[in-house]
C-alpha positions as CSV (number, residue, x, y, z in Angstrom):
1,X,0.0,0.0,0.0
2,X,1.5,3.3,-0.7
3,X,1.1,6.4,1.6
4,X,-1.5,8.8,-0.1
5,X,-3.1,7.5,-2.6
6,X,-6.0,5.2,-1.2
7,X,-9.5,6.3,-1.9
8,X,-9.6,7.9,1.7
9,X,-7.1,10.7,0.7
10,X,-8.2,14.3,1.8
11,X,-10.3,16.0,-1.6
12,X,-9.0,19.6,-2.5
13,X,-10.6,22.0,-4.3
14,X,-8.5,24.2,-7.1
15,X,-9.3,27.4,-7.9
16,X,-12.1,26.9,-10.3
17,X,-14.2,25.2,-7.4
18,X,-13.1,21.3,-9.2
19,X,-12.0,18.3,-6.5
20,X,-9.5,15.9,-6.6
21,X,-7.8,13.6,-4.3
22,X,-4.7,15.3,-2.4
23,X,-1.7,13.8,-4.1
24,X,1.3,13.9,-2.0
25,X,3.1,13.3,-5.1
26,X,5.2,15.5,-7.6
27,X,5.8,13.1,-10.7
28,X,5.5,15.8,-12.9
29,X,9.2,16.9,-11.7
30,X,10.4,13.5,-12.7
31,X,12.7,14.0,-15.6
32,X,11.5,12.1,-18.0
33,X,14.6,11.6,-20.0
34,X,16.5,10.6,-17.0
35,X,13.7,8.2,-16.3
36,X,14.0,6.7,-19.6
37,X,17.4,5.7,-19.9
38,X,17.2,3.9,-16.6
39,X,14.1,2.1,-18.3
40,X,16.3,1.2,-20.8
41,X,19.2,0.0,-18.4
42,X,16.7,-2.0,-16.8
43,X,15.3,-3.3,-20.1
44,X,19.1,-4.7,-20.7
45,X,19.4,-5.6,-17.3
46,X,16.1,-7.6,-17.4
47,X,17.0,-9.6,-20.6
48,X,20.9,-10.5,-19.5
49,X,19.7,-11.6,-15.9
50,X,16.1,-11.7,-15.7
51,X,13.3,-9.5,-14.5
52,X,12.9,-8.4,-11.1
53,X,16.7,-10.7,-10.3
54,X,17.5,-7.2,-8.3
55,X,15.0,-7.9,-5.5
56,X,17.5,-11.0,-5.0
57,X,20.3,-9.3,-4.6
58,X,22.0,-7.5,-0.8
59,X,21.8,-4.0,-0.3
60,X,25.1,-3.8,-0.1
61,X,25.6,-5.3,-3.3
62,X,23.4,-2.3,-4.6
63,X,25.2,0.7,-3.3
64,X,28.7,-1.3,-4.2
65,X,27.9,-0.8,-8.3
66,X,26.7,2.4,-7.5
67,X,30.3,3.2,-6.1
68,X,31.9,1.7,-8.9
69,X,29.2,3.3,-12.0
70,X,30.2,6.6,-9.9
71,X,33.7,6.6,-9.8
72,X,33.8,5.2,-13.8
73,X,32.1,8.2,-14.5
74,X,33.9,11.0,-12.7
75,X,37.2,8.9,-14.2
76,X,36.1,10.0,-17.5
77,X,35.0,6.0,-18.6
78,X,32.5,6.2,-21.1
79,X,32.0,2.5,-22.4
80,X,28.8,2.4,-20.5
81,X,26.1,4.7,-19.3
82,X,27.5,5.1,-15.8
83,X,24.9,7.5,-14.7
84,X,21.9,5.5,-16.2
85,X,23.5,2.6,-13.9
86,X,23.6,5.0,-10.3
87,X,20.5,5.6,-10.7
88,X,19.2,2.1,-11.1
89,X,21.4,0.9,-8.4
90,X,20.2,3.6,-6.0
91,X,16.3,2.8,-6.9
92,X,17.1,-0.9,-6.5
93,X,19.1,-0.5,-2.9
94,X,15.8,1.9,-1.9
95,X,13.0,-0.6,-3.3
96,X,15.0,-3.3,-1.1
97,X,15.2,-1.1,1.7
98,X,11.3,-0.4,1.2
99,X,10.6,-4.1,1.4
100,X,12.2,-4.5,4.8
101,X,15.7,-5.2,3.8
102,X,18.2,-4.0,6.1
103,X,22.4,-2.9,5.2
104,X,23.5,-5.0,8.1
105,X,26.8,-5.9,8.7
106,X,26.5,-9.6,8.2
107,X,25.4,-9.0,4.4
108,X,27.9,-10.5,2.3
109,X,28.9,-9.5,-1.0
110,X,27.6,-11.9,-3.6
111,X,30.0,-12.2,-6.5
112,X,29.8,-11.0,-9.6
């Protein structure tokens, strides 16, 4: 269930006296581009290891190719889209967080 947007939300009224659910939300500042080409990381990502094989994966694991997409990129490596890849990484260590996953010290590193 996500926070503010069941059918119980507060109704505002804009200007012109129409109502609307309160949406606690601003997807319209989204950038879309930026959205894409992590939509298209994942797209690659889904083919070479499966869809939704993230979920599998530590935390730790997550913010470890983050590190690495991060510091190809500020090293001026541009044989893949580094920035695409933080960005997935970072949703992916967040979405695991979300469902209950925890850093933990005990997490090891899987290989690969």
């Amino acid at each position: 269930m996500l926070d503010g947007m069941g059918p119980d939300q507060p109704i505002i009224i804009d200007k012109n006296g129409a109502g609307q659910s309160d949406l606690p939300y601003r997807m319209d500042l989204l950038d879309a581009r930026a959205l894409m080409a992590a939509a298209r990381v994942l797209h690659g990502g889904a083919l070479k290891y499966g869809a939704g094989n993230w979920r599998d994966l530590p935390i730790r694991d997550h913010l470890n190719h983050l590190l690495a997409h991060t510091y190809a990129y500020l090293a001026g490596d541009d044989q893949d889209e580094h920035l695409s890849h933080v960005l997935c990484r970072a949703l992916f260590a967040l979405g695991c967080e979300l469902d209950g996953k925890k850093l933990g010290p005990e997490q090891e590193m899987k290989d690969g």
